[in-house]
Structures are given as C-alpha cells and as structure tokens.
C-alpha positions in Angstrom: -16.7 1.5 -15.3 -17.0 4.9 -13.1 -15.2 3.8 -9.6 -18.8 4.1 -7.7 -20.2 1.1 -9.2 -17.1 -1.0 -8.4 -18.0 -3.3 -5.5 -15.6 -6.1 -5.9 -12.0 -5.5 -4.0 -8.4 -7.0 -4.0 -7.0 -7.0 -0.6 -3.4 -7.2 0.5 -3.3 -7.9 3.9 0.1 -7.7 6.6 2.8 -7.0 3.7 6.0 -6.1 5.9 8.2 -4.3 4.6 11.8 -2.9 5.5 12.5 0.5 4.8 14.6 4.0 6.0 11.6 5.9 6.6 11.2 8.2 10.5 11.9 11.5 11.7 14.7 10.8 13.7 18.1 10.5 11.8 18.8 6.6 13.2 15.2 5.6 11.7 16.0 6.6 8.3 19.8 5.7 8.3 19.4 1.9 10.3 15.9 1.3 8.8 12.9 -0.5 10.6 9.7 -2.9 9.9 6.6 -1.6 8.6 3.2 -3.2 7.6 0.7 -2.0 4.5 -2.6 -3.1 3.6 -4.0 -2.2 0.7 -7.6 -2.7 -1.3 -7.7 -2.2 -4.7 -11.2 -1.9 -6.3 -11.8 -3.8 -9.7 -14.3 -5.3 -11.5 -13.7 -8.8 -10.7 -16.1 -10.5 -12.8 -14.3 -11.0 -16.1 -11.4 -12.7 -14.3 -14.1 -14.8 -12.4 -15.8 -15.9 -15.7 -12.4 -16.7 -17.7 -10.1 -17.9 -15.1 -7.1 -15.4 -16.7 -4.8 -13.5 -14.8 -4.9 -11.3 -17.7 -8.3 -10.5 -16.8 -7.6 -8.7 -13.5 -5.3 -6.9 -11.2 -2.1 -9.1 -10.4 -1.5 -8.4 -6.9 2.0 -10.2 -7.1 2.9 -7.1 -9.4 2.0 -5.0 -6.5 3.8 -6.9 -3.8 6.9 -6.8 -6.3 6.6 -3.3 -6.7 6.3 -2.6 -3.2 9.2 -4.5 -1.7 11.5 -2.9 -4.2 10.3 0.9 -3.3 10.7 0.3 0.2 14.5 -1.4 -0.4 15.2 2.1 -1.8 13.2 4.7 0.1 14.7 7.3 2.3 12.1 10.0 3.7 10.9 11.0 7.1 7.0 11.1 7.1 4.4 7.9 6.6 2.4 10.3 4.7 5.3 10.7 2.4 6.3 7.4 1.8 2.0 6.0 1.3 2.0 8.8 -1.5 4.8 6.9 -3.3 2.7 4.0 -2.6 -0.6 5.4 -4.4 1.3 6.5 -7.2 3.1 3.4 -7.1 -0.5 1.2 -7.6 -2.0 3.9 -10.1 0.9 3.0 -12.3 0.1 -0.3 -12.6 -2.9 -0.5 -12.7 -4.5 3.2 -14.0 -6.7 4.8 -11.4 -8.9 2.2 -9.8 -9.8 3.2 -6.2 -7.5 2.4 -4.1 -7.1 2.6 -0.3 -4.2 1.8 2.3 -3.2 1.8 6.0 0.7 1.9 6.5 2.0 1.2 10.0 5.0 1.8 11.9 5.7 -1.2 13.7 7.7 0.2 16.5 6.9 4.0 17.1 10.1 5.7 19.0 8.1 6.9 21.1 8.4 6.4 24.9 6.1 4.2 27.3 4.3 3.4 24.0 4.2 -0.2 22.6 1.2 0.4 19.9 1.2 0.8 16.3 1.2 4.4 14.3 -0.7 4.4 11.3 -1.8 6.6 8.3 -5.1 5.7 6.2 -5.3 7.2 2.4 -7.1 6.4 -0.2 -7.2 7.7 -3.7 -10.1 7.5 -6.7 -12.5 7.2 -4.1 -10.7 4.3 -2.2 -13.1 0.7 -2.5 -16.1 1.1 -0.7 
C-alpha cells in the first residue's frame, strides 16, 4: 500500500528515555532524561479483523529497541540521535511513514525551564 493512502496510525506517546546525548561534555558523559513520541503509519485493518499481533506493527518491539539505543548512545545533537531513531523503526518495520518529536527534558540553558524539541519524519511521516 503506497504511504499516501495509509490513514490509520500507531502512536507512542511520553517514552522517557535516559541517554548521553548534549553539546556540553557533562551532558554526554553524566547523561540526562529525554521524551520521544513517535507515529508510525500502517494499515491497521488486517490486525483489526484477525485480532493477531502478527498482523501489525508491535510497538513493544519499538519501545525495546528504543530503551536499548539510548542505554548505548553517546553523540551531541537531537538531530543526530532521532536519525538513529528513524533508522532504528525502518528496520523493524520496512519504510512505513514514520514521524517523531524528541525532547530534551532539561535544556542547559539559563533562565529557561521549557522543553527543546526536534520534529522529523521520514516516508512521508503519518498524515
């Protein structure tokens, strides 16, 4: 099925993860908290009909997959790191679309409390 007729999404929502990722030496070398969501378009209707995990996307093989990256990742950029991510989901599951937001929970950045973010997608992302 070509990615622009896929209408039907899996979304991982709030995964935390721990990793060495940041510009600054201390960020990669202590580590810190980070937060992904992720949408993964598929054609959910065969796993609707059969009731088989078999039949669609197993988003615990994600999480998994995820977790373990980030216990080994060491690199400076967000950008960086949600490319490993993309690659990451396109080899488990081909190239579906596939789109992500990965935050940095606590920017070292002074006066500011927010959240830093990077949005990809990939295959069109799920629209």
């Amino acid at each position: 099925m070509s990615s622009d007729r896929i209408t039907d999404q899996i979304v991982v929502r709030g995964l935390r993860l721990w990793a060495h990722v940041g510009v600054l030496a201390h960020e990669r070398e202590r580590g810190q908290w980070f937060e992904v969501d992720l949408t993964l378009g598929a054609d959910l209707g065969a796993a609707a009909t059969s009731d088989q995990l078999s039949d669609t996307c197993d988003y615990s093989r994600l999480i998994t997959a995820l977790q373990q990256q980030a216990s080994q990742i060491c690199c400076q950029t967000l950008e960086h790191w949600s490319e490993q991510m993309l690659d990451l989901a396109e080899t488990l599951y081909g190239p579906v679309p596939v789109q992500l937001e990965l935050r940095k929970c606590k920017a070292p950045v002074s006066g500011f409390s927010g959240v830093v973010a990077v949005r990809r997608s990939r295959h069109g992302g799920p629209g």
